[in-house]
C-alpha positions as CSV (number, residue, x, y, z in Angstrom):
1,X,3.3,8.6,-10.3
2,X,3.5,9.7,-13.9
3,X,6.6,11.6,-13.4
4,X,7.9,8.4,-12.0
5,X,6.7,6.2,-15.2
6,X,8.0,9.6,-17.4
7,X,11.2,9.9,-15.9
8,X,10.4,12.7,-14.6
9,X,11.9,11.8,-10.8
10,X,15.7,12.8,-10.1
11,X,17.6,10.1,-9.0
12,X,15.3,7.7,-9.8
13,X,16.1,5.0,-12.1
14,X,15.4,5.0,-16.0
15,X,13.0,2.3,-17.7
16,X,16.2,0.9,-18.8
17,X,17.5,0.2,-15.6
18,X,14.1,-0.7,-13.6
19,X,11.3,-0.7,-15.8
20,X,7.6,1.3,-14.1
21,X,4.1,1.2,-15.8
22,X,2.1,3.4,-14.8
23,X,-1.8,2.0,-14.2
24,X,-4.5,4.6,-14.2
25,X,-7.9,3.5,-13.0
26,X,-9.5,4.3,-16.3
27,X,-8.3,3.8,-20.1
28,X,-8.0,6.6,-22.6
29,X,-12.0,6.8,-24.2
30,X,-10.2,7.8,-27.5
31,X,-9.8,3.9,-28.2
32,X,-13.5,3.1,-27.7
33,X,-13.7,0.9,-30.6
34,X,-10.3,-0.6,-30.0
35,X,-10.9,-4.8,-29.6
36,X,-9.0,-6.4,-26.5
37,X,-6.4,-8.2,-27.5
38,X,-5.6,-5.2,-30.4
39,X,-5.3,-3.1,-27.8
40,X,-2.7,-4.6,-26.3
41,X,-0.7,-5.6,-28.9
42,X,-0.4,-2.3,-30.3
43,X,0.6,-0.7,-27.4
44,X,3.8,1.0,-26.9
45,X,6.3,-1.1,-24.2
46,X,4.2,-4.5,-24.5
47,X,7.2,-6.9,-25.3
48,X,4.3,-9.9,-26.0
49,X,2.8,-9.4,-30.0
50,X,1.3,-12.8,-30.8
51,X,-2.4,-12.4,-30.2
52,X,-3.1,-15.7,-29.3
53,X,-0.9,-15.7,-26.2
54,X,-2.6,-11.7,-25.3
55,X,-5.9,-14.2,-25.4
56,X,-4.7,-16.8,-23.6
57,X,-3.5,-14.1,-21.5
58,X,-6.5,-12.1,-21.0
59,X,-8.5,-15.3,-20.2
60,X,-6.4,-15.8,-17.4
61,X,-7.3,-12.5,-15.7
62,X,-10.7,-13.7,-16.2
63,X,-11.5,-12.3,-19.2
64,X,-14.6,-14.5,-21.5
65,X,-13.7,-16.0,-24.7
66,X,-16.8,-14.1,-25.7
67,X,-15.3,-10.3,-24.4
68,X,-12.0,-11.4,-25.9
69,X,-13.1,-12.2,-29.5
70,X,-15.8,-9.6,-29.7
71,X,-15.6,-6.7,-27.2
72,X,-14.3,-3.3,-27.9
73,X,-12.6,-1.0,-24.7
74,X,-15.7,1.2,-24.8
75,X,-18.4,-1.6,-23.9
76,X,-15.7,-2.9,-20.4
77,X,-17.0,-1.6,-17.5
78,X,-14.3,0.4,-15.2
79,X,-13.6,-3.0,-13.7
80,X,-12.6,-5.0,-16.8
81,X,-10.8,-2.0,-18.0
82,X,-8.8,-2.3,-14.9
83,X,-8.2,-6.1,-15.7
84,X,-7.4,-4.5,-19.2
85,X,-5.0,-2.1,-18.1
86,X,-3.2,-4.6,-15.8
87,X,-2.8,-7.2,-18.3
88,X,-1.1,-4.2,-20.7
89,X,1.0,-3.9,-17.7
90,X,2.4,-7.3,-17.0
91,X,2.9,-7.9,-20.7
92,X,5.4,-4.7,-20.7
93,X,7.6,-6.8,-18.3
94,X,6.8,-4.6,-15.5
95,X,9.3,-4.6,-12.4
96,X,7.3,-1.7,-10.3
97,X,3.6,-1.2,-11.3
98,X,2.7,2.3,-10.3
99,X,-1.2,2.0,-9.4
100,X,-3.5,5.1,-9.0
101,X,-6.6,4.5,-7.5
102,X,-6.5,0.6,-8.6
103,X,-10.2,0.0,-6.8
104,X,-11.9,2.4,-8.1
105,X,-15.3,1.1,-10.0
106,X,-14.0,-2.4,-8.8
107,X,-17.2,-4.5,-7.1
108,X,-15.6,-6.2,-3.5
109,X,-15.2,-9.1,-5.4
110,X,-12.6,-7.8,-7.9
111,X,-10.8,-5.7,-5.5
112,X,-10.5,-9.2,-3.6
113,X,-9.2,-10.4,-7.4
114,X,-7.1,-7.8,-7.5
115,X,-5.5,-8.0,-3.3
116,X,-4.9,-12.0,-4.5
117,X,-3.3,-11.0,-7.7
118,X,-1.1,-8.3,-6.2
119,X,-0.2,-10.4,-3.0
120,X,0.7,-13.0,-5.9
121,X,3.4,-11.2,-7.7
122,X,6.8,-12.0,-6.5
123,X,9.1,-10.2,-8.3
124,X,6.8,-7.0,-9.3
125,X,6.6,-3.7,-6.8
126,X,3.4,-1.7,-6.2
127,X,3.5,1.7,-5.5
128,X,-0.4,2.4,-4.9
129,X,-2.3,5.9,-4.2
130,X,-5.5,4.6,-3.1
131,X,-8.5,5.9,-0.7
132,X,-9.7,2.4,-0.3
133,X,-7.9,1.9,3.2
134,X,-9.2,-2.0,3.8
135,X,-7.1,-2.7,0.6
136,X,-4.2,-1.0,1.3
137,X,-4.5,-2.5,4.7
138,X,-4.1,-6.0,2.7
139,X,-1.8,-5.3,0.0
140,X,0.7,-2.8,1.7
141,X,3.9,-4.7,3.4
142,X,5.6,-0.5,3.5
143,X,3.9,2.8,3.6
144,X,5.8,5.6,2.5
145,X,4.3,8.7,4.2
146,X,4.9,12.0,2.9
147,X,6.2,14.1,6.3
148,X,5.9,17.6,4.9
149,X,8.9,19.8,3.8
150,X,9.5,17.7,0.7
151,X,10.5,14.7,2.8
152,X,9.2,11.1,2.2
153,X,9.5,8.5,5.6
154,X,8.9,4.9,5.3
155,X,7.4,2.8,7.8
156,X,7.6,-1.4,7.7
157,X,4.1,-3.0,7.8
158,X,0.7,-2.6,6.8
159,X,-1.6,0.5,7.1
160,X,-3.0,-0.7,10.8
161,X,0.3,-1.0,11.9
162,X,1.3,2.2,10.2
163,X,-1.0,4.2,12.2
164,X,-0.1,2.7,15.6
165,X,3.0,4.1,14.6
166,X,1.6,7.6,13.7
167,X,-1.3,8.0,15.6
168,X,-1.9,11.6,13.5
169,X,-2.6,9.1,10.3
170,X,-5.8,7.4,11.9
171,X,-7.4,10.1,9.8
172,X,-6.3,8.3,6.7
173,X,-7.3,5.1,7.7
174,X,-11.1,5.7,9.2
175,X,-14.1,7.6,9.0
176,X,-14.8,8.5,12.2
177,X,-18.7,8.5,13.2
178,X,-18.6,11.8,14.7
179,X,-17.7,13.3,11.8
180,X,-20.5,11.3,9.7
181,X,-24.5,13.3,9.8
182,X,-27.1,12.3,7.3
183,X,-30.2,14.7,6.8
């Protein structure tokens, strides 16, 4: 995915054309002391610079007046920097969010936050690497399945109805007991 968000991909389209921004699960621990809404403004690609409306922003994706005004990057937990991160994104105007590993150090009821918010967007494509099969299960209308020998198949539907298509995939999608001991 960051080749993708690098143009880095033949054949696939430049920022220009179709812009990507890429969302890693954690943000960069070198801007620590970095507040909120500077963060985002000084970003690089983030097309919104009046601080008021990254506020007004951030307090939609249930941000705190409180975390806004006073919190630094380096006191979020990996769930508000997620938040964090996908604010950044939508203020850059995103037409394809490229997610990697978006649940991670979410609680269940941020990744529910986040399935609403990405089920939400109407004009914005996910691309999502995740582990977390019960959201991809949610969120996924296509799953693009890599088939070996450098070839990439998509299949229409969700990840259940992925697998009754490719019964090898069930692997993916649950942890079977018999391969679960404890000691």
């Amino acid at each position: 995915m960051r080749a993708i968000a690098n143009e880095q991909v033949e054949g696939f389209p430049p920022k220009s054309v179709l812009k990507t921004v890429y969302v890693e699960h954690d943000i960069d621990g070198s801007q620590a002391d970095t507040g909120l809404v500077d963060f985002i403004a000084e970003s690089k690609g983030v097309e919104q610079s009046d601080k008021a409306e990254i506020a007004r922003i951030l307090l939609d994706y249930g941000f705190s007046e409180d975390m806004v005004k006073f919190q630094n990057i380096g006191s979020l937990s990996g769930g508000w920097k997620m938040k964090l991160a996908l604010a950044r994104a939508m203020l850059m105007n995103a037409d394809i969010l490229l997610l990697d590993e978006p649940t991670n150090h979410l609680d269940v009821v941020n990744v529910a936050w986040l399935e609403n918010y990405l089920l939400g967007l109407k004009t914005v494509t996910s691309i999502i690497v995740s582990h977390d099969s019960g959201f991809l299960d949610h969120v996924c209308s296509d799953i693009i399945h890599y088939e070996g020998n450098y070839k990439l198949k998509r299949y229409k539907g969700n990840l259940s109805e992925f697998v009754k298509k490719v019964p090898r995939a069930a692997a993916y999608y649950s942890l079977d007991a018999a391969q679960l001991t404890f000691k």
